[in-house]
FIMARPA-275753 format. One record per residue (C-alpha): x, y, z. Coordinates in steps of 0.25 Angstrom, whole numbers, plus 5000, padded with zeros to 4 digits. Layout:
// FIMARPA-275753
XYZ/...
END
This chain:
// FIMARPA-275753
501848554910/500848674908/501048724922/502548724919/502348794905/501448904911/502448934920/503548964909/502449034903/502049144913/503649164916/503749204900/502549294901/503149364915/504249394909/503649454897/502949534905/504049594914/504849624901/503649694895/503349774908/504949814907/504749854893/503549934895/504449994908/505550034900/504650084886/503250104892/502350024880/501049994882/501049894874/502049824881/501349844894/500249774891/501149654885/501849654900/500449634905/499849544896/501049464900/500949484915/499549434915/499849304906/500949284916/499949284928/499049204920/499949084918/500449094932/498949064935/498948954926/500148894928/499748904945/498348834940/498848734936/499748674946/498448704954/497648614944/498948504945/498848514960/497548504960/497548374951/498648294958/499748304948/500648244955/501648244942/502048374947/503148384958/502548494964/501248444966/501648314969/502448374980/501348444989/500048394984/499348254986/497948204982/497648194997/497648365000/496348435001/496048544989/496648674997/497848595001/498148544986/498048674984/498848724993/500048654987/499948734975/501048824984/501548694994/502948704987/504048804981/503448784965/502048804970/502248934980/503248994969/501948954961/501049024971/501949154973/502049184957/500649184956/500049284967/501249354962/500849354948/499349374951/499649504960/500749544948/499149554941/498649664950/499949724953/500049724937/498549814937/498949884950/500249934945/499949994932/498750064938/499850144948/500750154935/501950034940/501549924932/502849914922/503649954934/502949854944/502549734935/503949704930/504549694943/503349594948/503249524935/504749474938/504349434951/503349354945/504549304935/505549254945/504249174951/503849134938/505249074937/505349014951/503948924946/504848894931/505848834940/505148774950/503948724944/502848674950/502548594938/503748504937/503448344934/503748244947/504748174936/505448294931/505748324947/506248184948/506848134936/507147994934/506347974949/504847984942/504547974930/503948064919/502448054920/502347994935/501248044941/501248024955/500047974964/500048084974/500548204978/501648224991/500848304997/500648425006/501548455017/500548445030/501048565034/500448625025/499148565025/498448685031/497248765028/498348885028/499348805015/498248855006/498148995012/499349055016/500249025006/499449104997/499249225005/500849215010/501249214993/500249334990/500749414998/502349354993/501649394979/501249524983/502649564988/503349584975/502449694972/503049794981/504249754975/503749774961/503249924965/504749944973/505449924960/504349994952/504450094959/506250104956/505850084943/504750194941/505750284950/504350294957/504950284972/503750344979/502450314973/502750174971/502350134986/500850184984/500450064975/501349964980/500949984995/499649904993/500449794988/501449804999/500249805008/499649675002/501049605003/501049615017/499649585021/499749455012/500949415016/500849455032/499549365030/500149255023/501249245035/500249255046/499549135040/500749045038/500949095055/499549045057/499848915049/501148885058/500248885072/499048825068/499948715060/501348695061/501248675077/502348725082/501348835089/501648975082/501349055071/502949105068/504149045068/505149135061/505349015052/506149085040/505149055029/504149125040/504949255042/505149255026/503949285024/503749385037/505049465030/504349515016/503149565026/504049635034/504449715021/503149755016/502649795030/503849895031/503649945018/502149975021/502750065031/503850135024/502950155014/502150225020/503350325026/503650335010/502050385006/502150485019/503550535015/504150495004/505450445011/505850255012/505850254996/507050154996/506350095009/505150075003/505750014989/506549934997/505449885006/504649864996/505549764988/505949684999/504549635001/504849544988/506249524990/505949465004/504749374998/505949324988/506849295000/505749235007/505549144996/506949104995/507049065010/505848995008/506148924995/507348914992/507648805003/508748895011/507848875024/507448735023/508248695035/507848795044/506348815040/505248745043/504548805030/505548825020/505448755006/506548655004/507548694992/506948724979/508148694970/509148784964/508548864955/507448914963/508448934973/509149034967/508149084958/507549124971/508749194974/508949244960/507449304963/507949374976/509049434969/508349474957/507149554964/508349604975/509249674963/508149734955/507749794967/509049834972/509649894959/508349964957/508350024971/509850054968/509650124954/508550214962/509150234973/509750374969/508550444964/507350394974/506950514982/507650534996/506550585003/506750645017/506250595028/505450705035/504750635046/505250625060/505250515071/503950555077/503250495062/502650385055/503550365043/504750345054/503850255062/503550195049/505050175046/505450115058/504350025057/504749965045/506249975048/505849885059/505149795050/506149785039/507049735052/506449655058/506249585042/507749575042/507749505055/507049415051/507649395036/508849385042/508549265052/507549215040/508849215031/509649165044/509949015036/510449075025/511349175032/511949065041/512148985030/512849085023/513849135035/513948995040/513548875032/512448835039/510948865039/510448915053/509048985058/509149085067/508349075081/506749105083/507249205095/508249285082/506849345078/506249375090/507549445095/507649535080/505949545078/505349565091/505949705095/505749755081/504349695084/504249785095/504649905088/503749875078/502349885085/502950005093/503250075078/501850015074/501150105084/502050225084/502050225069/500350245070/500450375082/501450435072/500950545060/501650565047/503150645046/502950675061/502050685074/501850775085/502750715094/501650745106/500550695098/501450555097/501650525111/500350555114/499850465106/500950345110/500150365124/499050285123/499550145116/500650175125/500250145135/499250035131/500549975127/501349985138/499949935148/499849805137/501349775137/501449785153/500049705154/500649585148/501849575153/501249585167/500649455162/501449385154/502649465145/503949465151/504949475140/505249625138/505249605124/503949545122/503549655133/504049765121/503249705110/501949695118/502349855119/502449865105/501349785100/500449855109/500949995105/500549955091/499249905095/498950005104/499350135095/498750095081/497650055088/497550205093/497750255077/497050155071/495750185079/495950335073/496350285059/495050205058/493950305064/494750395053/494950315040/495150175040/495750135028/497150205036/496950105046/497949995041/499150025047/498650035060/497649905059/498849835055/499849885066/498649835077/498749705069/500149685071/500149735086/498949625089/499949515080/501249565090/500249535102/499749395097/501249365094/501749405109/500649325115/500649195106/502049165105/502649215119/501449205129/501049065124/500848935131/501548785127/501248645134/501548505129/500448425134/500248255133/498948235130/498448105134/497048055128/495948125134/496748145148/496548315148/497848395152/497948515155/499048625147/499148775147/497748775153/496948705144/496648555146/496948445134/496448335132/496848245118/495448155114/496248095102/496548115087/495848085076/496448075061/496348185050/497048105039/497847995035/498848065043/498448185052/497848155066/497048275074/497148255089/496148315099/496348395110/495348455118/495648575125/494848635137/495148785143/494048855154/492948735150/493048755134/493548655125/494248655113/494748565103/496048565096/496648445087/498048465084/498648355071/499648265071/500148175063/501448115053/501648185041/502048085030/502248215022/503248255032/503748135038/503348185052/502448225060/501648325059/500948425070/499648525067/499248605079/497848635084/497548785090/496348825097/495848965096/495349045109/495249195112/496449225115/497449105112/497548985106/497848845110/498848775102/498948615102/500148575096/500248405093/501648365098/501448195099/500348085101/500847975109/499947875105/499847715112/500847675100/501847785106/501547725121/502247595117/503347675109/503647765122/503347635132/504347555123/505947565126/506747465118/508347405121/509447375112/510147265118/511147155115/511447035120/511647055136/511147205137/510247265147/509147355146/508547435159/507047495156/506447545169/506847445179/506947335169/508447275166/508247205151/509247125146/509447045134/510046895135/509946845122/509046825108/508046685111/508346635097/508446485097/508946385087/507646365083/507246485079/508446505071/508246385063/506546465061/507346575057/508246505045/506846425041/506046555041/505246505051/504546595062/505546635072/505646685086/506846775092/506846815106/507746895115/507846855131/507746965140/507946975153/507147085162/507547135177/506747225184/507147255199/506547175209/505847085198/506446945192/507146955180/506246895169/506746835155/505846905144/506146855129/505346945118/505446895105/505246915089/504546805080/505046825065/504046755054/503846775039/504846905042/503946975054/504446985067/503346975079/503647035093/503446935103/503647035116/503546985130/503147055143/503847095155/503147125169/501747145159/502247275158/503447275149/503547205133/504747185128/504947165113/506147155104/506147265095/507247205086/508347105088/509847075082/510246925086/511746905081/511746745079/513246755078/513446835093/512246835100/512946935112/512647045097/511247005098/510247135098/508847175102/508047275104/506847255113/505747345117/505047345130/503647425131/503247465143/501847415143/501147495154/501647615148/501047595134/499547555142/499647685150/499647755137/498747685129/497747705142/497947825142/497847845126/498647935118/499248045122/499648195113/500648285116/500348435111/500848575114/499748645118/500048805118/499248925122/499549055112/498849175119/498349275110/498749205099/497549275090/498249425091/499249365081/498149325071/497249455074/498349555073/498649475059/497349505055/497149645059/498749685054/498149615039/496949705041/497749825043/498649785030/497249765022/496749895024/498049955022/498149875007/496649965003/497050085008/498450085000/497850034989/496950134988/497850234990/498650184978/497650194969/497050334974/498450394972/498450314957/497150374953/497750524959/499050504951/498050484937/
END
């Protein structure tokens, strides 16, 4: 009841604030300032207290509450109860209003030091209103009876929690969720400053101290999405890292935004022109967080998704789309109202420059974001146009991403030979020589090896021509100052990334291999041998495979194992990390002894008079053996015996009458089977006799190859993986790290500048 009443609490006190920060906007009183902060910071307080304690409730096992009895259980380890803090809608909603409000705390100190807090805070606190209201209507504090009333009643208390999703069992639930909502939260500020800046009538400073923010955006956000990649291949088991799975790509799309309005905003402090570009830019890196949440949200992709949250009821389904056309037309009419009077500033540079290299760098970005948007937003559309939801094709955004890939890493490398408003044209080419041709002797050495699709021939070029030419400039950067060496440390990052993308996803090796019991076979060059499985839980089983390569031995132990949770079964992968690849072992099956019998068994329907073949075997049914006395056993509810004659051919072998029976007592039947050649057992698996017309009479029988079922539990049991090789895997995750790295040092060095050109303006 308390958390529900903060909640109501900290929406009063936010919009006091943003009203008091409108009135101080409009009428510059101090006094009232200080009232709109006062009120901010009781808001952010509340929201810490209202998040604390679902924490505590969580943490206590209230299982009273819908929300907690939905994803927690007594059973989860401490990080894991934890985690469910944000496992569903109520609790992420929860999550993203408050690293939204905590950030609106140092953007609140931030902003009035650089003189945009009335203009900034106003437009950030009612992002942290609409958030407020999405938590007021879907509340994670709601009673189990008061979400089935007339089902429980009031005051049950239920024993124990549902649970957690297995899936989401993993060490990376209680971190990447967090990293991936900071850097969500720290996409409105950009926003915030973008409509600052049209109500200040500020249209060029404004970038200065929003650009750190812009910068922090992308790096949490880019990080977040490479962990939720890293999560997919060490976990989900379906042996990659990126499926273009729409809720994947909507979280890709905001990070395309604030990368090109990195870029354009540096054209704009060098010349002055992309005003409206970078205004736009810089409100589309909210706007598309919103979208984001509405695909991920609001249901629409729940049948073409593997990560999409089911539907959320109709208020928080349009009140998210009331969200996206509130930020949208504020935006939009204030970007018209202004449009007139911002400065139209020429552009002086030529082609042989960084701002125009700059430009058709992020033109290429903001593409290949509508690309993907629009075959994100594919289920929607073909609803729309023809009633019925369809995802378009994996090979849809290889086709549209991968050339603009390619132009990419070629613009990444030009963009750093180039100087400011123009180059000497001589001075250019001359330095295009050198990773030139470095380029051109990688790209031709690896498709002497191994690349034959000219496209992938192209993007090696490219990648390399990154790599090869900031490189080149960044080596001078860094001998000179290296606080400028951002940009180029991050641009060798994403070249090394394209490299590991080419060589894991295109270059790599699959096998399905049956592994029999410690029989060692041989797959992809590396010998397998299962030693057995031993049990992690009630539920999940880790099976061993030893791996030998050149007289090493590893050891991986892939899970499997049926989900109660999800009703099926459920696969983790194991990878082993070597130099220069990996080895991944997928599970697929376990065919124990039980599931010999299961394979060796084949069963017949048959009435009266049919005939069965299995093998060489002719199988037919005479008749049910049920004799008068029996029958008169069955009315006295005596113990009874019911047989069915079968008669079995087999070529060059005497017919032989066989009659398997079933002995009913107390309401149990007991097989009674019999055996054929001491290799077949026949059993009747069920039976229909019609006392009326004994030619309708039914039965099923069973026969079980019996040599087959010993071969296999001689042998033992046997596991089938995918075993795969993924060369060079590890340049994806190091040319991760090194493109962060670059985004880091470009964050301090902004920052500073912000606050130098602060302190030169007082």
């Amino acid at each position: 009841m308390i958390g529900a009443l903060l909640v109501k609490i900290a929406f009063v006190t936010c919009l006091i604030s943003i009203l008091a920060y409108i009135q101080h906007l409009r009428k510059g009183e101090e006094n009232v300032l200080k009232i709109a902060r006062w009120f901010y910071h009781s808001t952010v307080i509340t929201i810490l207290l209202f998040s604390a304690t679902l924490l505590y409730l969580i943490l206590t096992h209230q299982f009273q509450y819908t929300y907690i009895w939905s994803y927690s259980s007594r059973e989860l380890p401490t990080p894991l109860l934890i985690s469910t803090f944000y496992a569903g809608q109520e609790g992420s909603f929860t999550l993203w209003l408050l690293y939204t409000s905590i950030i609106g705390v140092f953007l609140l100190r931030y902003s009035s030091r650089k003189g945009y807090e009335s203009e900034v805070m106003p437009a950030f606190g009612l992002i942290v209103q609409m958030l407020l209201l999405l938590i007021v209507v879907k509340s994670p504090f709601t009673f189990v009876w008061e979400t089935w009333p007339g089902e429980v009643q009031a005051g049950f208390v239920p024993a124990n929690g549902r649970g957690l999703n297995p899936l989401l069992q993993n060490y990376w639930m209680v971190i990447h969720p967090q990293v991936l909502f900071a850097g969500f939260s720290a996409m409105g500020v950009p926003y915030a400053y973008a409509i600052a800046a049209l109500i200040k009538r500020d249209y060029k400073n404004w970038i200065r101290p929003a650009t750190p923010w812009i910068v922090f955006g992308a790096l949490m956000l880019g990080i977040g999405i490479i962990m939720g990649g890293y999560w997919a291949y060490e976990t989900l088991g379906w042996g990659g890292y990126w499926a273009w799975d729409p809720v994947e790509n909507s979280s890709l799309v905001p990070w395309l935004f604030s990368v090109a309005s990195i870029h354009t905003i540096l054209s704009q402090r060098k010349s002055g022109a992309f005003i409206r570009t970078n205004l736009v830019l810089g409100m589309l890196c909210f706007l598309t967080v919103l979208y984001s949440t509405f695909l991920t949200r609001s249901g629409v992709l729940g049948d073409t998704s593997v990560h999409s949250f089911v539907d959320p009821g109709m208020w928080v389904y349009w009140l998210m789309i009331g969200m996206l056309v509130l930020f949208s037309s504020i935006g939009l009419v204030l970007l018209m109202l202004r449009m007139k009077e911002m400065p139209k500033v020429p552009v002086l540079h030529d082609y042989y420059s960084r701002e125009f290299a700059l430009f058709l760098g992020s033109a290429t970005l903001v593409v290949i974001a509508v690309f993907i948007t629009v075959g994100t937003s594919s289920p929607i559309i073909t609803e729309i146009l023809q009633g019925k939801k369809s995802a378009v094709e994996i090979g849809f955004y290889s086709k549209t991403v991968l050339p603009l890939g390619i132009l990419i890493g070629i613009l990444t490398g030009i963009a750093q030979l180039l100087w400011w408003t123009k180059s000497d044209k001589r001075e250019f080419f001359s330095s295009l020589l050198l990773p030139t041709v470095l380029s051109l002797a990688t790209t031709a050495l690896l498709v002497s090896l191994k690349v034959h699709d000219l496209r992938l021939a192209l993007f090696i070029f490219g990648s390399s021509f990154a790599l090869f030419s900031n490189i080149q400039v960044g080596s001078r950067i860094v001998k000179g100052n290296p606080k400028y060496a951002g940009g180029a440390i991050a641009h060798v990052g994403l070249a090394v990334m394209f490299f590991g993308f080419v060589s894991s996803s295109e270059y790599d090796s699959k096998q399905t291999v049956s592994l029999t019991q410690n029989e060692p076979v041989e797959a992809l060059g590396y010998t397998l041998t299962y030693k057995g499985y031993k049990s992690l839980d009630e539920e999940k089983y880790a099976f061993q495979v030893k791996v030998e390569k050149d007289g090493k031995e590893y050891h991986a132990a892939p899970i499997m194992y049926y989900s109660k949770f999800n009703e099926g079964l459920m696969r983790n992968p194991d990878v082993i990390n070597l130099k220069t690849k990996d080895f991944y072992v997928a599970p697929l099956s376990l065919e124990s002894a039980s599931d010999a019998e299961k394979k060796a068994t084949a069963t017949f329907h048959m009435k009266k008079g049919d005939t069965a073949t299995m093998g060489s075997m002719e199988i037919t049914f005479n008749e049910f053996d049920f004799p008068v006395m029996e029958k008169a056993a069955m009315l006295e509810g005596r113990k009874v015996t019911i047989g069915a004659k079968l008669t079995v051919k087999e070529y060059g072998k005497k017919p032989e009458e066989l009659k398997p029976s079933k002995v009913m007592e107390n309401g149990a039947a007991t097989d009674q089977p019999v055996r054929y050649q001491d290799r077949y057992e026949f059993t009747i698996a069920s039976m229909q006799p019609d006392r009326d017309n004994k030619d309708n009479s039914k039965v099923e029988i069973a026969v079980k190859d019996l040599m087959a079922v010993n071969e296999q539990k001689a042998k033992g049991d046997v596991l089938v993986v995918e075993a795969s090789v993924k060369p060079f895997i590890n340049l994806v995750w190091s040319g991760v790290i090194i493109l962060f790295l670059g985004l880091g040092v470009t964050i301090v060095r902004r920052a500073q500048e912000a606050r130098l050109k602060h302190e030169s303006a007082d």
